[in-house]
C-alpha positions as CSV (number, residue, x, y, z in Angstrom):
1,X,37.8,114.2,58.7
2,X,37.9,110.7,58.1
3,X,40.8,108.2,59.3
4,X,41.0,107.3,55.7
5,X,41.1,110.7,54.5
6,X,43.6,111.7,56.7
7,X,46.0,108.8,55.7
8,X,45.7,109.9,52.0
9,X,46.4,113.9,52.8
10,X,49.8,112.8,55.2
11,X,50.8,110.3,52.5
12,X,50.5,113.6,50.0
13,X,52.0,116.0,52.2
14,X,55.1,113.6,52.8
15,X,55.5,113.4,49.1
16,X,55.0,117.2,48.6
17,X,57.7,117.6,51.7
18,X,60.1,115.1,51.2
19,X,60.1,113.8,47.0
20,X,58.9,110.6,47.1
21,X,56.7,108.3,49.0
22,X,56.7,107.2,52.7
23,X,57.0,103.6,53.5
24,X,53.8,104.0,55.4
25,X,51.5,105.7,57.6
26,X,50.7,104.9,61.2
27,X,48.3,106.5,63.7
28,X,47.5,107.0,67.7
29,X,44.5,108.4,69.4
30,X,44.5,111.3,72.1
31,X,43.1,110.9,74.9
32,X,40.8,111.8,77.5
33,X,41.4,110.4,81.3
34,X,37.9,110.0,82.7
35,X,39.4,110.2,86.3
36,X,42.5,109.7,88.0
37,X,44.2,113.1,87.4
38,X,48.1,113.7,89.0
39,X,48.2,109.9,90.4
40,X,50.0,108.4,87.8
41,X,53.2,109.5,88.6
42,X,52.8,108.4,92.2
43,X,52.7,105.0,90.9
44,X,48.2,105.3,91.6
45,X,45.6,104.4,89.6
46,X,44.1,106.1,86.3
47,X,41.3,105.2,84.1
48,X,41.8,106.9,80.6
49,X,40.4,106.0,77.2
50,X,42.0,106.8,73.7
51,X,39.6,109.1,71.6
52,X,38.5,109.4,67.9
53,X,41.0,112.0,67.5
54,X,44.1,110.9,65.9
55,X,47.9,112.0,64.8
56,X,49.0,110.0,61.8
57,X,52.4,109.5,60.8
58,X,54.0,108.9,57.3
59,X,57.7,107.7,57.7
60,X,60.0,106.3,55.2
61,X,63.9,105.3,56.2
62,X,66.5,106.3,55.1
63,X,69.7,105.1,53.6
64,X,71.6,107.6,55.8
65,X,71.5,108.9,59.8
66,X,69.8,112.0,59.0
67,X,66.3,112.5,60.1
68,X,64.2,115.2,59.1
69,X,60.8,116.0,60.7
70,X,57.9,118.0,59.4
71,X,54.1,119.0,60.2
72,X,51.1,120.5,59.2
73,X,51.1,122.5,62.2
74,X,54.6,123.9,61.2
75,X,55.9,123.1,58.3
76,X,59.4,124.0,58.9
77,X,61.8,120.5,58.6
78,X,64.0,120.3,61.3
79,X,66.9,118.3,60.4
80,X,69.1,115.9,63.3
81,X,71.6,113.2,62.7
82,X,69.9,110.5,65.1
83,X,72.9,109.7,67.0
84,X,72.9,113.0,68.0
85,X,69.6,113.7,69.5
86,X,69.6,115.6,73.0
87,X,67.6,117.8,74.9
88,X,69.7,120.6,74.2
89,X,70.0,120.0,70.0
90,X,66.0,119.7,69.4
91,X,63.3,122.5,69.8
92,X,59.6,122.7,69.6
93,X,57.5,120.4,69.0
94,X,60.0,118.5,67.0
95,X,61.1,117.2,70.2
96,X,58.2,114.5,70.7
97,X,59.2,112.4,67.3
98,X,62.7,112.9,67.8
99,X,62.5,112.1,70.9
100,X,61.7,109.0,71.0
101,X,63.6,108.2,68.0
102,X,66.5,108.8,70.7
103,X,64.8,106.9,74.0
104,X,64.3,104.1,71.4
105,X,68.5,103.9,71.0
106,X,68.2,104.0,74.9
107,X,66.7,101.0,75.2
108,X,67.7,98.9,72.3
109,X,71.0,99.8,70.5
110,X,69.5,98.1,67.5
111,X,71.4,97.5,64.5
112,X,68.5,99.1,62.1
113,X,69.1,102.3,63.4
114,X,69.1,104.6,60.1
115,X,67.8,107.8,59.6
116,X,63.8,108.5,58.7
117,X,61.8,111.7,57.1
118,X,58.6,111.9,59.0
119,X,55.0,113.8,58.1
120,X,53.1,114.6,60.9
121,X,49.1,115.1,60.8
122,X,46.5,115.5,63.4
123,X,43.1,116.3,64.4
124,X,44.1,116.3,68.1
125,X,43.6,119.8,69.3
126,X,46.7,121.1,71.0
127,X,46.7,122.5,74.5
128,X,43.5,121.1,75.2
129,X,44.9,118.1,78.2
130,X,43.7,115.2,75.0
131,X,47.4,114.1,75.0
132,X,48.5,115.6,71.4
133,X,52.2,115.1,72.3
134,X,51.3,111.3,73.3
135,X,49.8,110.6,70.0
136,X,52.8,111.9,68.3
137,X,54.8,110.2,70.5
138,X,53.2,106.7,70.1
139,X,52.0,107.4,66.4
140,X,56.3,107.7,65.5
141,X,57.3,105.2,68.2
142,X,55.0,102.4,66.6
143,X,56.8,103.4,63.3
144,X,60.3,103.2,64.1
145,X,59.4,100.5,66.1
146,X,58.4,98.4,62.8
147,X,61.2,100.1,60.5
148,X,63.8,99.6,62.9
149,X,63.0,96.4,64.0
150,X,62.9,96.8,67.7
151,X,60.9,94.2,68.3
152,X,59.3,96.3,71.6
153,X,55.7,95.0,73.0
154,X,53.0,97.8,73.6
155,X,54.0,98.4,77.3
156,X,57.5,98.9,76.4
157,X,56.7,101.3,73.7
158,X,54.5,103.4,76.5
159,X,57.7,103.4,79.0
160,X,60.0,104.5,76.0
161,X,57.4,107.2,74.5
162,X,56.9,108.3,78.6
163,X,61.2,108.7,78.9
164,X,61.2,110.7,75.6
165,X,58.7,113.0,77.1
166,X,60.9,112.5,80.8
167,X,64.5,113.3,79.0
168,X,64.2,115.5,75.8
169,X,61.0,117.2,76.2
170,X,61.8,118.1,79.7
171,X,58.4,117.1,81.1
172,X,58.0,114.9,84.1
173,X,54.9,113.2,82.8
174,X,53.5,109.7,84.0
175,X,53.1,106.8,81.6
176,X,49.4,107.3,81.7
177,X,48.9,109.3,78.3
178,X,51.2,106.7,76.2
179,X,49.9,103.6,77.9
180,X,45.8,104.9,76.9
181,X,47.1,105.7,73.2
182,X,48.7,102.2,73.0
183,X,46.6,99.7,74.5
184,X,43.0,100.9,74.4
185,X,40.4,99.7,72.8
186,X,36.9,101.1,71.2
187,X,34.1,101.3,73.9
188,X,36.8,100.4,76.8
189,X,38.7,102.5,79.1
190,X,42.0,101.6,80.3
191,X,42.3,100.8,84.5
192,X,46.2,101.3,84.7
193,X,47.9,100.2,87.5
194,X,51.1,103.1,87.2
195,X,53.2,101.1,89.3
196,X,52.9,97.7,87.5
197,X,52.1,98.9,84.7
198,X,49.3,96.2,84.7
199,X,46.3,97.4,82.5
200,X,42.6,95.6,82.4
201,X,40.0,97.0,80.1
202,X,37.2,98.1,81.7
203,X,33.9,98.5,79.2
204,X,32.3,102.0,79.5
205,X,28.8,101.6,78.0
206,X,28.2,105.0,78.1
207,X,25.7,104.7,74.6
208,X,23.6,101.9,76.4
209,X,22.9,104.5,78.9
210,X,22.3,107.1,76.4
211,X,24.9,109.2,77.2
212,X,27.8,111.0,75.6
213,X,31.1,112.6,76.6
214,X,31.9,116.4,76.0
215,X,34.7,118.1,75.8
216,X,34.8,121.9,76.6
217,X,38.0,122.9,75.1
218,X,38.5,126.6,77.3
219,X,41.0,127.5,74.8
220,X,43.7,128.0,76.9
221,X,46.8,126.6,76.3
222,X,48.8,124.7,79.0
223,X,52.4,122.9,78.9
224,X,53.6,120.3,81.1
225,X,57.0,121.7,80.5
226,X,55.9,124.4,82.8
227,X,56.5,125.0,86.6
228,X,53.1,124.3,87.7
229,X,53.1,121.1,86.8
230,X,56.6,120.6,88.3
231,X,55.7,122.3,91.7
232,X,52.7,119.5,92.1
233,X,54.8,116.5,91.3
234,X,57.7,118.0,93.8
235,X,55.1,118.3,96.4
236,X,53.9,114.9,96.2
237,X,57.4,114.1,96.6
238,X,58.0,116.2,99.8
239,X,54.5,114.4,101.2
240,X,55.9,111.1,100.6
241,X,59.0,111.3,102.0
242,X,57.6,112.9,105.4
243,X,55.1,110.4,105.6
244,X,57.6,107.9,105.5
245,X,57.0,106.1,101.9
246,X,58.3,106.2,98.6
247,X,55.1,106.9,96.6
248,X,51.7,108.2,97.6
249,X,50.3,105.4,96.4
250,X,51.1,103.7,99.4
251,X,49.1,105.7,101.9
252,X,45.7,105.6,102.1
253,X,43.0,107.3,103.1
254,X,43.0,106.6,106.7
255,X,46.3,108.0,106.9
256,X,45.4,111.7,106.2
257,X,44.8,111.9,109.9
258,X,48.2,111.2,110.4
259,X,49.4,113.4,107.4
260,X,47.8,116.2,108.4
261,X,49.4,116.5,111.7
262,X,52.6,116.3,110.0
263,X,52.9,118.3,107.0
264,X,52.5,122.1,106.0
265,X,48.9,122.5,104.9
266,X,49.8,123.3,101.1
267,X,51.8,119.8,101.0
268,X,48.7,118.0,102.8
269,X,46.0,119.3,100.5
270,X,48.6,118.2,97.7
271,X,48.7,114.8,99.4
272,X,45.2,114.5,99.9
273,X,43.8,115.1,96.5
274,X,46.3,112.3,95.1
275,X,45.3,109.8,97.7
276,X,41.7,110.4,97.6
277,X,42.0,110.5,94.0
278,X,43.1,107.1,93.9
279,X,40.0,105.8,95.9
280,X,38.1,107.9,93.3
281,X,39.2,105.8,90.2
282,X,38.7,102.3,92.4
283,X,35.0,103.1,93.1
284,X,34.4,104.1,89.7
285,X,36.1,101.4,87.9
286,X,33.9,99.4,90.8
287,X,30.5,101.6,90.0
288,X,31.1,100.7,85.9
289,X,30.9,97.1,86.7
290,X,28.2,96.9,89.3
291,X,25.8,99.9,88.2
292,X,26.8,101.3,84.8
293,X,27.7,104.9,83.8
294,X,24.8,106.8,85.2
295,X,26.3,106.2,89.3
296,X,29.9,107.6,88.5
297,X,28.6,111.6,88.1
298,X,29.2,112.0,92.1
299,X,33.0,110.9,91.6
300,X,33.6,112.2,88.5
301,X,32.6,116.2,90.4
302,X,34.4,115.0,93.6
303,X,37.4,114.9,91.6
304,X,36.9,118.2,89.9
305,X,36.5,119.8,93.9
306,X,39.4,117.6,94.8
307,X,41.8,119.7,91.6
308,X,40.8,123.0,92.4
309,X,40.6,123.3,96.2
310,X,43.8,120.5,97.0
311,X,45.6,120.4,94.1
312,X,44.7,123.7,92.8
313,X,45.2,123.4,89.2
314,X,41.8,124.7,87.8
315,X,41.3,128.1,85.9
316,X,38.2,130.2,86.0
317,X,37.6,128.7,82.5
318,X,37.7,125.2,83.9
319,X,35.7,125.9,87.1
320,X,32.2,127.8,84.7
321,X,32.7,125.0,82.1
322,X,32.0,122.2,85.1
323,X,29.3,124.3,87.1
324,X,27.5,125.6,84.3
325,X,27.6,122.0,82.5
326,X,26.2,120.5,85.5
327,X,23.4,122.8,86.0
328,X,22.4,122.2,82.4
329,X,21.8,118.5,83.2
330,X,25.2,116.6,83.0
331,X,25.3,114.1,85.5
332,X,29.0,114.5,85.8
333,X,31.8,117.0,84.8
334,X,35.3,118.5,86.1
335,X,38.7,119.3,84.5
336,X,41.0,116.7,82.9
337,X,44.8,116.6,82.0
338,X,47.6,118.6,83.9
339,X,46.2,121.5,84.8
340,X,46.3,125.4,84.7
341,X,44.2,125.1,80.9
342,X,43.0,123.0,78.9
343,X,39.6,120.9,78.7
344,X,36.6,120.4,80.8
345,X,34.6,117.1,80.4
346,X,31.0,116.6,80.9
347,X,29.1,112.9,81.2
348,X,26.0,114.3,79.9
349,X,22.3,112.6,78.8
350,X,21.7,112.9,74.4
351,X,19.3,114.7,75.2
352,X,21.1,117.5,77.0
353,X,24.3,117.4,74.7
354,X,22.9,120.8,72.8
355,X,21.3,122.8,76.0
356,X,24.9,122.3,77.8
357,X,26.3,122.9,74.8
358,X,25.0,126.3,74.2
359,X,24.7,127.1,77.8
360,X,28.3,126.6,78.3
361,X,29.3,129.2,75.1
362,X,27.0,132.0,76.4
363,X,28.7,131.6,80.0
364,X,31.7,132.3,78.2
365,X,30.3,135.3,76.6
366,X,28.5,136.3,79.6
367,X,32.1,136.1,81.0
368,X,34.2,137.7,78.6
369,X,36.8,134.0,78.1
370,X,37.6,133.2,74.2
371,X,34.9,131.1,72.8
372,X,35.4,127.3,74.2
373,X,35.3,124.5,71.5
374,X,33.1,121.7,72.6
375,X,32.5,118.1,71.0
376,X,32.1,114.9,71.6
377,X,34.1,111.9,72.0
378,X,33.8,107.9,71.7
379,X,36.1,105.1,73.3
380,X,38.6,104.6,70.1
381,X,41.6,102.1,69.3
382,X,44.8,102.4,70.1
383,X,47.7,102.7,67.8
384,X,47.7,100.9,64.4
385,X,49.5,100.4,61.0
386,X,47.1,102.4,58.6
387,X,49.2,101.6,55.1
């Protein structure tokens, strides 16, 4: 499905939904995080780059403080006054857009506030740890951001999509997903500094090397509402404060000696995947510069080790997708997003795409798992206007 194509069908579905026309259509990518898993919200390092998978968003104000919500995922319209958006009044998946139509008030008790009808759309698969509730997130913040007059800059529109996902989704993401669907840019990934929020494009070149990204979809669902997700983040918590710092980010790595005589071994091994992590994204954003895609494999499968033996937040799924991708002659694979589902990606030679590819399916057979969906991805834009 094209971008354009898409733009005309959410245009039509807002008219079939709503009566009349939206005032336009905006769109944000998903997103893959190449490495730097669980850092960002210990203010680390992440390099992530937006996708050519998109949500699009028709929105039209209105004259009232009603908003109304609807999808093509579920097309039920769930109905809100804006001033009265909390945690506790919005279900679903409703709570992204809605959302942060209320961390927007947060942050700017702007004088435009009215009521909007929103159409969502999207070719972002759900579940799969490609950042679907980012893309709506950043796809509606953009909008409101232009009907309402907010004035906000990209950055600040990442922290108020992030606190929307914070305070009425109930998740306790990083600002990782929104700032990769808002600043990227085609053929770049995004080097995001968590803590200042500083970002510096770093170019990929993965089709100058002849090689693509795959993503192995397992088909399993995951939700960063969920406790697992909560646990790891509480434990990094726990780790910092025993080790004497406010973040993880501030150890390093020659102070695992030091944390290892100190804390449980469950906390350390949570400790040490986010502080080798870190030094994982450095050398690769390094390795990109100095050598090109082909020398990050190494790092991209120390990582993978790193999630399911410290961090433990792999699935049988996740762990055949990366062995048998890598035997099939990707140079590089492991597990991306939060954890406990989701995707698998695999750096792989052209050449390879369709013996991984098929290798990886009939693993999954072999196995008895649901049948993975795999495809490729390119470096994409960030948000944008579409009409």
């Amino acid at each position: 499905m094209t971008s354009n194509l898409t733009q005309i069908h959410v245009s039509e579905a807002f008219e079939a939904t709503f009566g009349y026309a939206p005032e336009g259509v905006w769109s944000a990518p998903g997103r893959v995080n190449l490495i730097g898993e669980h850092t960002d919200y210990n203010e680390g390092f992440v390099l992530p780059f937006a996708i050519n998978r998109r949500t699009f968003a028709a929105v039209a104000k209105r004259d009232d403080f009603i908003a109304r919500v609807s999808s093509s995922v579920s097309p039920k319209v769930h109905e809100i006054d804006v001033r009265e958006i909390s945690r506790e009044a919005v279900s679903d998946w409703a709570a992204y857009p809605l959302g942060v139509a209320w961390a927007i008030q947060q942050f700017e008790n702007t004088a435009a506030l009215t009521g909007f009808d929103c159409y969502i759309d999207s070719d972002v698969p759900i579940g799969a740890g490609l950042s679907s509730s980012a893309a709506i997130e950043c796809a509606v913040g953009l909008a409101l951001n232009d009907l309402w007059s907010a004035g906000f800059d990209r950055k600040t529109l990442a922290r108020v999509a992030q606190f929307a996902e914070n305070n009425i989704v109930g998740a306790p993401t990083g600002i990782m997903d929104q700032s990769a669907s808002l600043l990227a840019q085609t053929d770049f990934g995004v080097f995001l500094d968590c803590r200042t929020l500083d970002a510096k494009l770093v170019e990929l070149g993965f089709a100058r090397e002849g090689l693509e990204l795959l993503i192995i979809d397992t088909k399993v669902a995951h939700r960063h509402a969920d406790g697992g997700y909560a646990s790891r983040r509480a434990s990094c918590e726990k780790g910092a404060a025993a080790m004497g710092v406010t973040w993880l980010r501030d150890l390093t790595v020659e102070d695992l000696t030091r944390a290892g005589e100190l804390l449980d071994d469950e906390t350390f091994r949570r400790v040490r995947h986010v502080v080798t992590e870190n030094a994982r994204v450095l050398e690769t954003v390094e390795a990109l510069a100095a050598k090109g895609p082909g020398a990050i494999g190494d790092l991209l499968y120390a990582s993978h080790v790193s999630m399911r033996d410290d961090f433990e937040i792999s699935i049988d799924e996740l762990d055949t997708a990366v062995e048998t991708a890598r035997r099939h002659g990707a140079i590089g694979a492991r597990m991306t997003g939060g954890g406990f589902g989701g995707a698998a990606i695999a750096l792989t030679p052209v050449e390879r795409i369709s013996e991984v590819t098929l290798a990886v399916i009939a693993e999954f057979e072999t196995l008895g798992y649901a049948k993975p969906e795999i495809f490729v991805v390119s470096a994409a834009n960030g948000a944008s206007r579409e009409a």
